[in-house]
C-alpha positions in Angstrom: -25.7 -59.3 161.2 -26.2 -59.5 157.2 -23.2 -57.6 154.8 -25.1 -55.7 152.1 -22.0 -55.8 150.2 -23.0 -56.4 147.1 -26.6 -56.5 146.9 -27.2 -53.2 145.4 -27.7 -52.0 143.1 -30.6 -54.9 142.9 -33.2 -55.3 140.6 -37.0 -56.0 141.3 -39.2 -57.2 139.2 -42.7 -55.7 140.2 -45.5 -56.7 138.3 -43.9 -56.2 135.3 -42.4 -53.2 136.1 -38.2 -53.8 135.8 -37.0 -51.7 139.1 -33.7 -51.0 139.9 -33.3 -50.5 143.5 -30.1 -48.9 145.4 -28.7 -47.2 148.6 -29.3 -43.2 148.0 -26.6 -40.8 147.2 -26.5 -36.9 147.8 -26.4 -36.9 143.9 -30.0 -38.0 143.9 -31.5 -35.1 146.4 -32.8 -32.8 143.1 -34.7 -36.5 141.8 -36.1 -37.2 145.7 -37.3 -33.6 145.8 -38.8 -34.0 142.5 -40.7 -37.4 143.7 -42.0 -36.0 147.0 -43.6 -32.7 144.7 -45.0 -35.1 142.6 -47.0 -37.2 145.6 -50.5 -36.3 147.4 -49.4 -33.7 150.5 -51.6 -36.2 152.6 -49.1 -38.9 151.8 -46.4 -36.7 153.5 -48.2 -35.9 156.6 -46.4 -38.9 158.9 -43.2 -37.6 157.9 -41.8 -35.4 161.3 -40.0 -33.1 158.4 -41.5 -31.6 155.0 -39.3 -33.3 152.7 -40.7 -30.4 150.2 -38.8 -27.8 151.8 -35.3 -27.6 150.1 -33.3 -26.9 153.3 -35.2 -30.0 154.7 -34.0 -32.1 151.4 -30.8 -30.8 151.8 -29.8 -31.9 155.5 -31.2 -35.6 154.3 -28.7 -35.6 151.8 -26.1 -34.5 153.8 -27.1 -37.1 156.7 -27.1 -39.8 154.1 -23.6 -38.3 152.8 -21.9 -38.8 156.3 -23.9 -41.9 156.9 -25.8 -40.7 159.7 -29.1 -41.8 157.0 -29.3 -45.2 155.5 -31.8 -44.5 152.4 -32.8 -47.0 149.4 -34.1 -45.4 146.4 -35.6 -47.2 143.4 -36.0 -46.3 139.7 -38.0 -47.0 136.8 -35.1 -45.9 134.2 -34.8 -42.5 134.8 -38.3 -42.1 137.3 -38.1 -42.1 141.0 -40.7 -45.0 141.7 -39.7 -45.1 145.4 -37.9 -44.3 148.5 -37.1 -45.2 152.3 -35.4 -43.8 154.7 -34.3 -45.6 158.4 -33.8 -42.8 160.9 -31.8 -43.7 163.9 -31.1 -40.8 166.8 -27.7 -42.2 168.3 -27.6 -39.4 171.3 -30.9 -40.5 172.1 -32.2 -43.2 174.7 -33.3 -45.0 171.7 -30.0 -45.8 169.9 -31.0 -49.4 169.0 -34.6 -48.2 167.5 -34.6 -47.3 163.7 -38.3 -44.8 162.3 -38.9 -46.6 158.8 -40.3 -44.5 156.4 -41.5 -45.1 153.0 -42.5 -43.4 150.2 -44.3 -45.3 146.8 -45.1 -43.2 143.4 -49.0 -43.5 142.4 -47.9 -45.4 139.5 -46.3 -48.1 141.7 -48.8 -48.7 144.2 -50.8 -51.7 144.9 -48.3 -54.2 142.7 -46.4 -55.2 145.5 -43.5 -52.7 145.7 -44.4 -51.3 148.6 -43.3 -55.1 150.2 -40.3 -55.3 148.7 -39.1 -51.4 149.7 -40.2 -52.5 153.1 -38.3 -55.8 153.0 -34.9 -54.3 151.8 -34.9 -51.6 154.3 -35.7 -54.2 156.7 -32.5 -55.8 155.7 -30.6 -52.1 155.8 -31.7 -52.2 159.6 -30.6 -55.8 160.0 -27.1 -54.7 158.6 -27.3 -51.7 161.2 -28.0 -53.6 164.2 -31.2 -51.9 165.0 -33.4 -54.5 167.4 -36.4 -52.3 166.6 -38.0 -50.9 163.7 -41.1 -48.1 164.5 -43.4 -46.6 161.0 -45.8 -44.1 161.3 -48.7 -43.4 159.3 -52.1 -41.7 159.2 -55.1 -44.2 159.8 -56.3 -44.2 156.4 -53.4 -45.3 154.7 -55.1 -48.8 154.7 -52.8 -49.9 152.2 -49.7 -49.2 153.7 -50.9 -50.5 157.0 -52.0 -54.2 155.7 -48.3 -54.6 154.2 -46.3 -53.6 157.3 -48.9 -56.1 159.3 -48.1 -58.7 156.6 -44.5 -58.4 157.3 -44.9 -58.5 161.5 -45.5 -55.2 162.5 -47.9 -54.5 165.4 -49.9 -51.0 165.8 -48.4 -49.9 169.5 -50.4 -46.5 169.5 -52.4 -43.9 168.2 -52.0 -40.3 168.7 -54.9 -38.5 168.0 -55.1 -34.9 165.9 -51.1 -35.6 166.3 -50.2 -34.1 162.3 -51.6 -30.5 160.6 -52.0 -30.5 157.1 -52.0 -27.1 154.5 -55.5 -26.5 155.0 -55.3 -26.8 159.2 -57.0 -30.3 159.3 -55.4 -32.6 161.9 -55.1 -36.3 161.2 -54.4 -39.2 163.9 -51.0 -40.6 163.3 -50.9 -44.6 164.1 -47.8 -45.7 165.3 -46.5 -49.5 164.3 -43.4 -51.4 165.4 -41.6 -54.8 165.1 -38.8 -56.2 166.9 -35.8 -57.2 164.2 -34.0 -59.4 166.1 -37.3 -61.8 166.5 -38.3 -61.3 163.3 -35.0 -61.9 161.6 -35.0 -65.6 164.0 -38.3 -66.2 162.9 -37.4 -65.6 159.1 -34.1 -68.0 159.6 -36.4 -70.4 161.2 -38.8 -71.2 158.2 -35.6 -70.6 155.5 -37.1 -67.3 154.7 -33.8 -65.1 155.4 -32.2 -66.7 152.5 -35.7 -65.7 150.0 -34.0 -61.9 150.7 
């Protein structure tokens, strides 16, 4: 088990881009709501919950309040550029397994910030003692699929016509997952923990 004490606020340099990234507050739920009505709704779609919906945006600050919801949020000055959330249901059968999500701005993607959002909240669910981490996303996001891969994430399913957007479409929803524990022993193996 890691100590995050300490580490944030961290910044992250990101192709040029100075990022300051930190855990979330309840203070920040009016510059997340903000963010999320500022992305594509098709980006939104593997979210269980529409983060748009103020009484939805509420309860998330709340959980991360109480600390029932770890959440990293990252800025450029002022600017949301980004956002994750691990969700953990302790009364389920599942205690142990952590649902990543992660959310990047337009004018952050493709420069390598999606790797390093996924890499801190990776450590979040180290700190955590989650064994497993699950992510969710619609098959097109080809993107976002190569950089949880990279990082040791296997697809595990796919449930077809499984999210409804505005218009009515269904999308399939691919289901990805890595085991922490082997990861994090693989990572300590090669040196790699320390690069975090």
């Amino acid at each position: 088990m890691t100590s995050l004490n300490g580490r944030y606020p961290k910044p992250a340099d990101v192709d040029g881009v100075d990022l300051t990234i930190r855990l979330m507050t309840a203070d920040d739920r009016g510059a997340i709501a903000d963010f999320a009505q500022a992305l594509p709704a098709h980006d939104l779609l593997f979210l269980s919950r529409k983060i748009t919906e103020p009484k939805v945006m509420n309860a998330w600050a709340q959980q991360v309040e109480t600390g029932e919801l770890k959440s990293l949020i990252a800025f450029d000055g002022s600017k949301v550029a980004g956002c994750s959330a691990i969700v953990v249901d302790p009364y389920s059968w599942s205690p142990h397994v952590g649902e990543l999500r992660v959310l990047i701005g337009e004018d952050y993607r493709n420069r390598g910030f999606g790797r390093v959002l996924v890499q801190e909240s990776f450590l979040v669910a180290v700190d955590n003692g989650l064994e497993k981490l699950t992510a969710r996303m619609t098959p097109d996001q080809q993107g976002a699929i190569a950089v949880f891969e990279d990082l040791g994430f296997k697809a595990e399913g796919l449930l077809r016509d499984h999210v409804q957007d505005e218009s009515g479409d269904k999308h399939d929803l691919l289901v990805l997952s890595i085991d922490v524990l082997a990861a994090q022993s693989r990572m300590a193996q090669y040196g790699l923990d320390s690069a975090f």
